[in-house]
VMD Tcl script that builds the backbone (N, CA, C; Angstrom):
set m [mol new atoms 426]
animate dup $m
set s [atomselect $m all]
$s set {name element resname resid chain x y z} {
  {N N UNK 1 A 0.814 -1.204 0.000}
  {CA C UNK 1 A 0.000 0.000 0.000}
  {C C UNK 1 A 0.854 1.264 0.000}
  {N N UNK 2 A 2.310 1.169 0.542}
  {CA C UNK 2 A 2.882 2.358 0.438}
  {C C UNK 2 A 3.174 2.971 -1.140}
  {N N UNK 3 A 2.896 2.088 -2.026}
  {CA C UNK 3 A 3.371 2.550 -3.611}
  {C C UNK 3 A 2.803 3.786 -4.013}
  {N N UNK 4 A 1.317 4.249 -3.103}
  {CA C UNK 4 A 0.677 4.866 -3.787}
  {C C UNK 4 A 0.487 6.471 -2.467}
  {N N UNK 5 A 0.618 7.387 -3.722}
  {CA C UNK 5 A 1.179 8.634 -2.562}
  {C C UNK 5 A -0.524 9.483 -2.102}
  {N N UNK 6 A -1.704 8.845 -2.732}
  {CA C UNK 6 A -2.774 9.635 -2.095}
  {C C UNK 6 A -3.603 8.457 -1.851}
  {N N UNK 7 A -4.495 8.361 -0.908}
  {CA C UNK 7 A -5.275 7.487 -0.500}
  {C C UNK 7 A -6.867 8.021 -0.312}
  {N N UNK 8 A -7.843 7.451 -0.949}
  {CA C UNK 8 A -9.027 7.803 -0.760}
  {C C UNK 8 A -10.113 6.559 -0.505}
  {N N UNK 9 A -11.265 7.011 0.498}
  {CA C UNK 9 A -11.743 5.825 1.137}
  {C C UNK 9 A -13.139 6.028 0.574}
  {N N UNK 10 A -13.765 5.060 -0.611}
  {CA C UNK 10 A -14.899 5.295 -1.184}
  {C C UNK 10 A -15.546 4.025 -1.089}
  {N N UNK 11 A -17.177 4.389 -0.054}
  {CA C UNK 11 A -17.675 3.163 -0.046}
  {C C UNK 11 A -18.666 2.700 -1.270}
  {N N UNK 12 A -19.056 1.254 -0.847}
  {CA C UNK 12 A -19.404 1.196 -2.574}
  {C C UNK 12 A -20.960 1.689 -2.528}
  {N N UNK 13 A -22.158 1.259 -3.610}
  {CA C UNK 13 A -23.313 1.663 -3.435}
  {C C UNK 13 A -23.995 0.631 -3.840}
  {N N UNK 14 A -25.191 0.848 -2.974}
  {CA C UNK 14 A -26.623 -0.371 -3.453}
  {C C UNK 14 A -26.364 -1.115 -5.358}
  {N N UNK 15 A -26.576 -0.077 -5.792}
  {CA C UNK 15 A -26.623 -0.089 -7.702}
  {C C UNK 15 A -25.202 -0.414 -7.839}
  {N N UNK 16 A -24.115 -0.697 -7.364}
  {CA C UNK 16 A -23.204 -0.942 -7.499}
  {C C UNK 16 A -22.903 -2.592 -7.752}
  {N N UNK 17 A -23.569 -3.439 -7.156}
  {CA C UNK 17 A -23.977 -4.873 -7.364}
  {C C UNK 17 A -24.623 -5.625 -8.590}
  {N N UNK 18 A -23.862 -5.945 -9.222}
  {CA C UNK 18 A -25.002 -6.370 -10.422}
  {C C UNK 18 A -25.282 -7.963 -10.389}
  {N N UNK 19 A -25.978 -8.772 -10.934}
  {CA C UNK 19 A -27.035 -9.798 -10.303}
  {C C UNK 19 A -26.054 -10.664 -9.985}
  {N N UNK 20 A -24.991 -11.187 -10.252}
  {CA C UNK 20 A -23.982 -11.742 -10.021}
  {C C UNK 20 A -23.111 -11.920 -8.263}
  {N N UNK 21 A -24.185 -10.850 -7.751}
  {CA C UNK 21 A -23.603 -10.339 -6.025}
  {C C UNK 21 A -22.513 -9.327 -5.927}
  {N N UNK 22 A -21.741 -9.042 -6.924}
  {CA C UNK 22 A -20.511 -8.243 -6.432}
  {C C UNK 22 A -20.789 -6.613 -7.377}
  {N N UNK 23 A -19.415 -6.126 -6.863}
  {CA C UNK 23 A -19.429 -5.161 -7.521}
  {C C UNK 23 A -19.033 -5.037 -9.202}
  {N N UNK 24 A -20.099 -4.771 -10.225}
  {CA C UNK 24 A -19.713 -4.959 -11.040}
  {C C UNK 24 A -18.256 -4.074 -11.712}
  {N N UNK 25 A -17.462 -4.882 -12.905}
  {CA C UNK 25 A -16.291 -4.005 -13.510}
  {C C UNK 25 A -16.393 -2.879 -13.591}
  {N N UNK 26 A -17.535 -2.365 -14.038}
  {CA C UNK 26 A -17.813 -0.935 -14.931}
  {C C UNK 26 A -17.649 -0.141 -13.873}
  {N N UNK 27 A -17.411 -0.494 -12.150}
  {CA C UNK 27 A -17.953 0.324 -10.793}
  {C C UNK 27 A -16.112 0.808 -10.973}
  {N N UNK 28 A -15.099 -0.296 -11.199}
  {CA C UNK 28 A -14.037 -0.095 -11.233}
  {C C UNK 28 A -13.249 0.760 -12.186}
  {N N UNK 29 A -13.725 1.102 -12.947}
  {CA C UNK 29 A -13.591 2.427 -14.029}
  {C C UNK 29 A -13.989 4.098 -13.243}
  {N N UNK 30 A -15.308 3.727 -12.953}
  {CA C UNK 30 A -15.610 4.369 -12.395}
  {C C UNK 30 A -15.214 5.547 -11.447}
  {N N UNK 31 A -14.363 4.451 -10.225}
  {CA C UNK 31 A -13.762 4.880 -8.643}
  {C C UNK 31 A -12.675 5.191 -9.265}
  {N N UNK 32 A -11.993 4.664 -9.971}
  {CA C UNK 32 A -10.289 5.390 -10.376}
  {C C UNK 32 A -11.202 7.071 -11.320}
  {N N UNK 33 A -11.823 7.245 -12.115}
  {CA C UNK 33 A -11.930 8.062 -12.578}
  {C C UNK 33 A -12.666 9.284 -11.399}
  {N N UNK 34 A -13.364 8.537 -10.861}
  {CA C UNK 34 A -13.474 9.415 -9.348}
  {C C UNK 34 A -12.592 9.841 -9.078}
  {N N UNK 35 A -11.680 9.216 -8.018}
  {CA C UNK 35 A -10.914 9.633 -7.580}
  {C C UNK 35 A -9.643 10.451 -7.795}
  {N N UNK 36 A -9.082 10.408 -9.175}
  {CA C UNK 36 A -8.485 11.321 -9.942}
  {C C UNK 36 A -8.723 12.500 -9.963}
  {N N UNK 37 A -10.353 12.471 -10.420}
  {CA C UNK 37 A -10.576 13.864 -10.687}
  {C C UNK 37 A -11.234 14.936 -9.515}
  {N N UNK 38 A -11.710 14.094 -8.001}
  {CA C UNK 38 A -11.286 14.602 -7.048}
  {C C UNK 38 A -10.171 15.076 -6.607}
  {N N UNK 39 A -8.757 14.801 -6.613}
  {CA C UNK 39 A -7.819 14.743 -6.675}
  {C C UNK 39 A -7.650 16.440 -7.290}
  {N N UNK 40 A -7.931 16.260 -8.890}
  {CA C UNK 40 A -7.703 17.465 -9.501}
  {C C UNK 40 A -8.213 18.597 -9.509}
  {N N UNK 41 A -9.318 18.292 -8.539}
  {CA C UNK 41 A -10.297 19.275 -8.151}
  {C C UNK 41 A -10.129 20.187 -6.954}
  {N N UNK 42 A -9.750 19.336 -5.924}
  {CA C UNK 42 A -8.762 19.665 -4.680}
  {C C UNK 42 A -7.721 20.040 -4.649}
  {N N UNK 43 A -6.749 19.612 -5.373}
  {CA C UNK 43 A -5.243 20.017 -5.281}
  {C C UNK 43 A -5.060 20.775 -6.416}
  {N N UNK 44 A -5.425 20.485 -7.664}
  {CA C UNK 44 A -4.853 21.050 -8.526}
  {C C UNK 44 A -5.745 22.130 -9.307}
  {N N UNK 45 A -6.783 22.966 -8.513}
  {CA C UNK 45 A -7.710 23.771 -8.827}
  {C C UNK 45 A -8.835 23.407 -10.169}
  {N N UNK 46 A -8.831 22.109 -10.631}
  {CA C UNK 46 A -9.426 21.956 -11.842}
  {C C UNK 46 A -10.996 22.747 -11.906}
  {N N UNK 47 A -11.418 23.524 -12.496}
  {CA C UNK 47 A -13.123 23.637 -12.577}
  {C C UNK 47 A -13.726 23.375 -13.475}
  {N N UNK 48 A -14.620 22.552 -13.512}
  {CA C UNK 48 A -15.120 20.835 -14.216}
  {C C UNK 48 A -15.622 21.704 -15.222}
  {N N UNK 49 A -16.262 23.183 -14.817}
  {CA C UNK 49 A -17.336 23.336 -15.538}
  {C C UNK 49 A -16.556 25.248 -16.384}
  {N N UNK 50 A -15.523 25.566 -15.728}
  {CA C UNK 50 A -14.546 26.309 -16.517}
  {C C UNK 50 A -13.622 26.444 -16.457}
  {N N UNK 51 A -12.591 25.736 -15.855}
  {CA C UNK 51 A -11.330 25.709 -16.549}
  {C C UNK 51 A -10.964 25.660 -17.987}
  {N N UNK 52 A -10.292 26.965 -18.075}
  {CA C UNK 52 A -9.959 26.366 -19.378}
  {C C UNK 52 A -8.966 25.202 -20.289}
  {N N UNK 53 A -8.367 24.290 -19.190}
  {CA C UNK 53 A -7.801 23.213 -19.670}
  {C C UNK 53 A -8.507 21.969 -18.838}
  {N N UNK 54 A -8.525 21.019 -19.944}
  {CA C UNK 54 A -9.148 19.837 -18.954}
  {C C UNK 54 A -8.766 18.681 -19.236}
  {N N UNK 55 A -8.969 17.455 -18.542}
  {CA C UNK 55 A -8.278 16.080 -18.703}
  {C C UNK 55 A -8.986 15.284 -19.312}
  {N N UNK 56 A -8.824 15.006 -20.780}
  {CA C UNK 56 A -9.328 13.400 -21.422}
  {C C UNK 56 A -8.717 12.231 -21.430}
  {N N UNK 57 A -9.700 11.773 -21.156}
  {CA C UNK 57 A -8.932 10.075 -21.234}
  {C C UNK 57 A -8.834 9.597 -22.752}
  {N N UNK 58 A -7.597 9.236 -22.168}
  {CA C UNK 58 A -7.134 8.730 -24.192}
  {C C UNK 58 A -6.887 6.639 -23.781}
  {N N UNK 59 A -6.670 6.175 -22.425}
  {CA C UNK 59 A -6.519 5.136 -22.202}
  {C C UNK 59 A -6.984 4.821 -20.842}
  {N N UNK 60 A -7.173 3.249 -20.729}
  {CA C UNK 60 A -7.333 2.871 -19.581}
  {C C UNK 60 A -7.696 1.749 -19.257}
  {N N UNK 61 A -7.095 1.056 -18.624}
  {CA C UNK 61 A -7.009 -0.486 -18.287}
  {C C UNK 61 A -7.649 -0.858 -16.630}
  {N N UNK 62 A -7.367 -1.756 -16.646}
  {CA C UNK 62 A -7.547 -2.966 -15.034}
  {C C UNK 62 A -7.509 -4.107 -15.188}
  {N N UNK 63 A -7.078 -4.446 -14.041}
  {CA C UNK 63 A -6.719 -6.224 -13.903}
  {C C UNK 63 A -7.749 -6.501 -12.918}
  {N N UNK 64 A -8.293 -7.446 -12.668}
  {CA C UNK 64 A -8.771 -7.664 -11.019}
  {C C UNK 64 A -8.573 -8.777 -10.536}
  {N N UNK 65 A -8.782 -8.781 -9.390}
  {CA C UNK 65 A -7.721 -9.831 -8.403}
  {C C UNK 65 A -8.563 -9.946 -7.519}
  {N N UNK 66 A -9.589 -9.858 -6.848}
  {CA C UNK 66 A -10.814 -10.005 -6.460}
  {C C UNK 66 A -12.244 -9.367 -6.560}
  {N N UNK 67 A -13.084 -9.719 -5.776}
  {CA C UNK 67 A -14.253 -9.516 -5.498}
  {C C UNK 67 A -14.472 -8.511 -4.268}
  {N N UNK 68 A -15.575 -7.813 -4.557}
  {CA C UNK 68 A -16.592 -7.104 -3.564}
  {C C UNK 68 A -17.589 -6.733 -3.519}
  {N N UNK 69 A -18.215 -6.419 -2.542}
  {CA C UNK 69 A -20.129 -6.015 -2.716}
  {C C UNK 69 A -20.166 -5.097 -1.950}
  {N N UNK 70 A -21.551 -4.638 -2.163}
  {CA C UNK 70 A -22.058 -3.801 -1.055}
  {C C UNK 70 A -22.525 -4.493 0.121}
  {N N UNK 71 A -22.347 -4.232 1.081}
  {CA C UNK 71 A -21.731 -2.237 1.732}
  {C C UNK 71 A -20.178 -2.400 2.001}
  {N N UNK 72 A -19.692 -2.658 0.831}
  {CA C UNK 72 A -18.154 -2.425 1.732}
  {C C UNK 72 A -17.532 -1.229 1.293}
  {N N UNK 73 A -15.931 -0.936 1.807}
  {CA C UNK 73 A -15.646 0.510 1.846}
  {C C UNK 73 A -14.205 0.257 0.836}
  {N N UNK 74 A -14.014 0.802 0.104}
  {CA C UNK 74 A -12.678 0.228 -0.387}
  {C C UNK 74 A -11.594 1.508 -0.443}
  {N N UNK 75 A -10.565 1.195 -0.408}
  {CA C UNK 75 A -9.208 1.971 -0.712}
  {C C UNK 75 A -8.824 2.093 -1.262}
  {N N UNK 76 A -8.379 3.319 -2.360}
  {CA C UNK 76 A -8.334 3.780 -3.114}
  {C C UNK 76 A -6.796 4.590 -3.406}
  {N N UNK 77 A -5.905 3.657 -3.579}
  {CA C UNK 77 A -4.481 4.325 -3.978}
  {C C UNK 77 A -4.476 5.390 -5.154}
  {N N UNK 78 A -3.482 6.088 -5.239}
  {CA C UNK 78 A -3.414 7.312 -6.686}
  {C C UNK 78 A -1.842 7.449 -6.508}
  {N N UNK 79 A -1.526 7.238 -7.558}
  {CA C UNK 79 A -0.089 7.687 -8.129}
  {C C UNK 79 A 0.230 8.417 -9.314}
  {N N UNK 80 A 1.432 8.688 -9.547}
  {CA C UNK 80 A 1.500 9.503 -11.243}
  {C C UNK 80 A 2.797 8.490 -11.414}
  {N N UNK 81 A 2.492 7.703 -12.130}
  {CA C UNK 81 A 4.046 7.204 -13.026}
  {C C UNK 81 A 4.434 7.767 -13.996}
  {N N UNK 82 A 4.128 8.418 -14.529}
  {CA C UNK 82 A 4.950 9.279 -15.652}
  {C C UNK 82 A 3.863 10.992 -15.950}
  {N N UNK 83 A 4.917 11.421 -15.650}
  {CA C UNK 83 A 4.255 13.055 -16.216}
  {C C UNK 83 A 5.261 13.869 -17.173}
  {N N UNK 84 A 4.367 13.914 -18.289}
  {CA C UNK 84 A 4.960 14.809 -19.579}
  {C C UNK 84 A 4.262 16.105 -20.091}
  {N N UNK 85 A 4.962 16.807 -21.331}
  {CA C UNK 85 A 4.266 17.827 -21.325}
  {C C UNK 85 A 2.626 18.089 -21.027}
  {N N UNK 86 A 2.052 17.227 -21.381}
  {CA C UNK 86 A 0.768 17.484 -21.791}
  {C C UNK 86 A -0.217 16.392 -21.436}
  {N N UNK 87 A 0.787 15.336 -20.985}
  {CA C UNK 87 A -0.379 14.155 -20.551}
  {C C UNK 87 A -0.012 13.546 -19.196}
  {N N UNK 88 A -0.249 12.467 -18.291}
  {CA C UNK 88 A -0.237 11.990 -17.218}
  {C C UNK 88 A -1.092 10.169 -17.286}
  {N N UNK 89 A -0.137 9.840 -16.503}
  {CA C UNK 89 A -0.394 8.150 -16.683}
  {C C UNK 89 A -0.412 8.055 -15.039}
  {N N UNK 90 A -1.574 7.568 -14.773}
  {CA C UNK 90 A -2.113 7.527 -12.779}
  {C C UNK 90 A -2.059 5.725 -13.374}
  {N N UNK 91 A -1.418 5.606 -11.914}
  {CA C UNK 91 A -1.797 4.219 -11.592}
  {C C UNK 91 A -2.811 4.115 -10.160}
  {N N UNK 92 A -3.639 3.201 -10.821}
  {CA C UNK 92 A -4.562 3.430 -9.190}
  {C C UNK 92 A -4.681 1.515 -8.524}
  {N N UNK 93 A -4.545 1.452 -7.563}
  {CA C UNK 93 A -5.072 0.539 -6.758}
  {C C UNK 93 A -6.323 0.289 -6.327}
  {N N UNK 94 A -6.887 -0.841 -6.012}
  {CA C UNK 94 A -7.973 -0.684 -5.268}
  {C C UNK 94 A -8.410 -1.831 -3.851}
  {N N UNK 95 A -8.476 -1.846 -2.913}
  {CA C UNK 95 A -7.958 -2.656 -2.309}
  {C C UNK 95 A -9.461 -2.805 -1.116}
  {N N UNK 96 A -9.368 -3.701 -0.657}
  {CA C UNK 96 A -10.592 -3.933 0.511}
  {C C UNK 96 A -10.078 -4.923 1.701}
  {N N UNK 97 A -9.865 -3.970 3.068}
  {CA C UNK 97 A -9.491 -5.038 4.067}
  {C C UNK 97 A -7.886 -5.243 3.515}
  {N N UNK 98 A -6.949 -4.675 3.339}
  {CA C UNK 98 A -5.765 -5.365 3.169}
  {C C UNK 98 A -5.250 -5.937 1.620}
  {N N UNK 99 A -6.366 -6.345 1.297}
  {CA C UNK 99 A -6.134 -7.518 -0.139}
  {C C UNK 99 A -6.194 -6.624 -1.491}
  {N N UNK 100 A -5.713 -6.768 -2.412}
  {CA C UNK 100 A -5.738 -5.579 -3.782}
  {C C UNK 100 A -6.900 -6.584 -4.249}
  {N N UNK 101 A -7.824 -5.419 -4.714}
  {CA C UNK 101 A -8.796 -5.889 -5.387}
  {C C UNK 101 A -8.832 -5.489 -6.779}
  {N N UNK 102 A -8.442 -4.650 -7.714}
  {CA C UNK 102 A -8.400 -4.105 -8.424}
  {C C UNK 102 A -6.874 -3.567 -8.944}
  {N N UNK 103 A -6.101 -3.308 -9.788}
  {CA C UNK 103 A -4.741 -2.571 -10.120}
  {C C UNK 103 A -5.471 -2.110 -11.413}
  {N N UNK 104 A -5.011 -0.597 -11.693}
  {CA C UNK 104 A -5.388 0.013 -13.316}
  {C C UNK 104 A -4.696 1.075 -13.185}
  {N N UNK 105 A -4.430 1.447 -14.657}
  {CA C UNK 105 A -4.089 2.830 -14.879}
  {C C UNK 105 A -4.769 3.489 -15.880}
  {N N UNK 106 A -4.810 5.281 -16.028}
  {CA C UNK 106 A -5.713 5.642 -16.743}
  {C C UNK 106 A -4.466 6.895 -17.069}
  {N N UNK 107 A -4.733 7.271 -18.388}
  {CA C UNK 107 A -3.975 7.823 -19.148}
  {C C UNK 107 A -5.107 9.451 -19.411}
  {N N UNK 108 A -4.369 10.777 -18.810}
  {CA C UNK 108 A -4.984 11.954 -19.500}
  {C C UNK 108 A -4.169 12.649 -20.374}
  {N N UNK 109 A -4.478 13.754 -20.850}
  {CA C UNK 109 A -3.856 14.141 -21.883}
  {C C UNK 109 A -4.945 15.817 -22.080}
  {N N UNK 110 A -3.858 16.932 -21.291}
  {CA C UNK 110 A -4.558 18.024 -21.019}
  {C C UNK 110 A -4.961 18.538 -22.626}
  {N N UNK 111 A -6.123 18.927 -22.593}
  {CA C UNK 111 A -6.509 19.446 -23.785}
  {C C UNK 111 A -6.935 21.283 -23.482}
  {N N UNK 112 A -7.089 22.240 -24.188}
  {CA C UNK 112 A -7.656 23.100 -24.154}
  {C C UNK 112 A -9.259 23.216 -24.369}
  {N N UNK 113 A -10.135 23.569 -23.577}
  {CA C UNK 113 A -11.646 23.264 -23.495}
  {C C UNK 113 A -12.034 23.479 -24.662}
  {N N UNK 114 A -11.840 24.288 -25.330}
  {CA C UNK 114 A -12.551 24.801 -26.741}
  {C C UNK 114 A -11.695 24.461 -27.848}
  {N N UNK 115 A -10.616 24.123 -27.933}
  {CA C UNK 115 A -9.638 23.908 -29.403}
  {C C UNK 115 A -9.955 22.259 -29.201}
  {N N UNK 116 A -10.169 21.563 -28.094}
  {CA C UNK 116 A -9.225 20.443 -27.616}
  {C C UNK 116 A -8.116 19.710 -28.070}
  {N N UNK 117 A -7.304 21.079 -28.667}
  {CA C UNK 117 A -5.838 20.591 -28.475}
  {C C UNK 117 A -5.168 20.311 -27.559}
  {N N UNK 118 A -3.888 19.722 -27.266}
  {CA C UNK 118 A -2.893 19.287 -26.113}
  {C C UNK 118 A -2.280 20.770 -26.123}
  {N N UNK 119 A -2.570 20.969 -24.375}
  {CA C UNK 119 A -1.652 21.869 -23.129}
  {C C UNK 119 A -0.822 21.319 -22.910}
  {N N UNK 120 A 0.547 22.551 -22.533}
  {CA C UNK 120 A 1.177 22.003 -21.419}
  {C C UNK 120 A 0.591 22.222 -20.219}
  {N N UNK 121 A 1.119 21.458 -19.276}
  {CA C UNK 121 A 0.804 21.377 -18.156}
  {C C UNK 121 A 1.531 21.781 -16.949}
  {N N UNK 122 A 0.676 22.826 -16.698}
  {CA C UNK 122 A 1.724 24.139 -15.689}
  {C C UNK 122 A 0.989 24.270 -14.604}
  {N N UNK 123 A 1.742 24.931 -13.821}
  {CA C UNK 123 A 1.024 25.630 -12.371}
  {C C UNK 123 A 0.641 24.557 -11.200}
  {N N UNK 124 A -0.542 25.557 -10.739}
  {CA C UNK 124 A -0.878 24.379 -9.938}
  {C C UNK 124 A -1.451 23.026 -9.919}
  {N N UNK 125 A -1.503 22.987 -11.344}
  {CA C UNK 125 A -2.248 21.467 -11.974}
  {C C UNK 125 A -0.961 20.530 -11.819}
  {N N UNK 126 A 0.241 21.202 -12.725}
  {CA C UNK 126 A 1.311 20.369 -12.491}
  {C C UNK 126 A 1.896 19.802 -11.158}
  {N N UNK 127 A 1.900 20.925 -10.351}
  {CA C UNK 127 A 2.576 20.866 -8.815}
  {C C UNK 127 A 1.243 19.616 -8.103}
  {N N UNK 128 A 0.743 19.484 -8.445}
  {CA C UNK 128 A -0.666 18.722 -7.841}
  {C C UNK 128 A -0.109 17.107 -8.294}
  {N N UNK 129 A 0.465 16.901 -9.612}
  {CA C UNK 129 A 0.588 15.550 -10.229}
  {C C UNK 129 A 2.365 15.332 -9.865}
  {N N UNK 130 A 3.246 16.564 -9.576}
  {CA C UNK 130 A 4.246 15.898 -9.068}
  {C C UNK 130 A 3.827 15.360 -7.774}
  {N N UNK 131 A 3.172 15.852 -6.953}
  {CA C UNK 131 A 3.244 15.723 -5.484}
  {C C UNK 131 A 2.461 13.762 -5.586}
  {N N UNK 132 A 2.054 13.271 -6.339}
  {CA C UNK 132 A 1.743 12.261 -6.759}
  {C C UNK 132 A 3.011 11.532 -7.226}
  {N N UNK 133 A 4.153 11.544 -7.384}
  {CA C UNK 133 A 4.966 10.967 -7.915}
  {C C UNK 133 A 5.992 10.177 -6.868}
  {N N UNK 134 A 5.946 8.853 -6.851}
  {CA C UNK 134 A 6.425 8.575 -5.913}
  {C C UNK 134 A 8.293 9.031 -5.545}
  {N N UNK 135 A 8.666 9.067 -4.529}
  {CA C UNK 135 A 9.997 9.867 -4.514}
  {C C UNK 135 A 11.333 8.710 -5.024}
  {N N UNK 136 A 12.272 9.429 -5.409}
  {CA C UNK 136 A 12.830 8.026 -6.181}
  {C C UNK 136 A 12.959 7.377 -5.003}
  {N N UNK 137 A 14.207 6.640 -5.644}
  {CA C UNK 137 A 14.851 5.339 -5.475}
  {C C UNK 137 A 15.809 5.434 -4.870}
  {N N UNK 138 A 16.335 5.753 -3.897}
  {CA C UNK 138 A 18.108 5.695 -3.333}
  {C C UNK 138 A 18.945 4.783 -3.687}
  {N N UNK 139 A 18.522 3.345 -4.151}
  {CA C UNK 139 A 19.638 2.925 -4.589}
  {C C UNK 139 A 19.394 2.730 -5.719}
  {N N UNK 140 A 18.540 3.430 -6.674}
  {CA C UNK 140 A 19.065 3.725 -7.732}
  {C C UNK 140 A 20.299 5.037 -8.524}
  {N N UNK 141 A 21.407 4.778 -8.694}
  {CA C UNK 141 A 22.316 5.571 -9.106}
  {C C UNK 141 A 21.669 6.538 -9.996}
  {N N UNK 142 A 21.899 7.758 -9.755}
  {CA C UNK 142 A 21.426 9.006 -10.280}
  {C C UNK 142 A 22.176 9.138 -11.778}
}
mol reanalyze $m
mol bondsrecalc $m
mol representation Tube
mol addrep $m
């Protein structure tokens, strides 16, 4: 659990269960895209509804490694493995009780609201996705 430098605790919901008993996949798209963009909303001033730069998803994966239902509460890792001019690759966890339930990453790629061309990515948006980056490696040679 230490891999991941923000932690968020999102429980699941009734409609979250599909007939099968658990939480369905689509819930797991979902909570990482949550939680990101909480993330960018809080730290990195994003405003959903005018900023003028904003985050599209151009990718996004998951593995899963278990099961869950409602009412449980799950944990919610956030990292940045790679940040470049204009885009950002989050790896997110998802975990319940200890056990990873979920691993994915989701790929943005700042666009300008109205051109949606690729931004760079400055200010406090940027300072928001380093502080996500885990700190190196000491014994990796510089």
């Amino acid at each position: 659990m230490s891999r991941y430098q923000h932690w968020q605790q999102v429980p699941t919901r009734w409609k979250d269960n599909d007939v099968y008993g658990h939480v369905n996949n689509v819930v797991h798209y979902a909570l990482m895209d949550t939680v990101i963009n909480t993330w960018l909303i809080e730290r990195g001033g994003l405003d959903i509804e005018k900023s003028p730069v904003i985050g599209l998803c151009v990718e996004s994966h998951c593995n899963y490694h278990g099961s869950v239902s409602f009412p449980d509460v799950l944990s919610v890792g956030l990292r940045v493995a790679h940040l470049g001019n204009s885009s950002v690759r989050y790896e997110i966890g998802i975990h319940h009780e200890g056990r990873v339930i979920a691993e994915g990453h989701f790929v943005h790629v700042f666009v300008d609201r109205s051109t949606r061309r690729p931004v760079r990515v400055d200010g406090q948006l940027r300072a928001c996705l380093e502080a996500l980056k885990p700190p190196p490696d000491p014994s990796t040679p510089a």
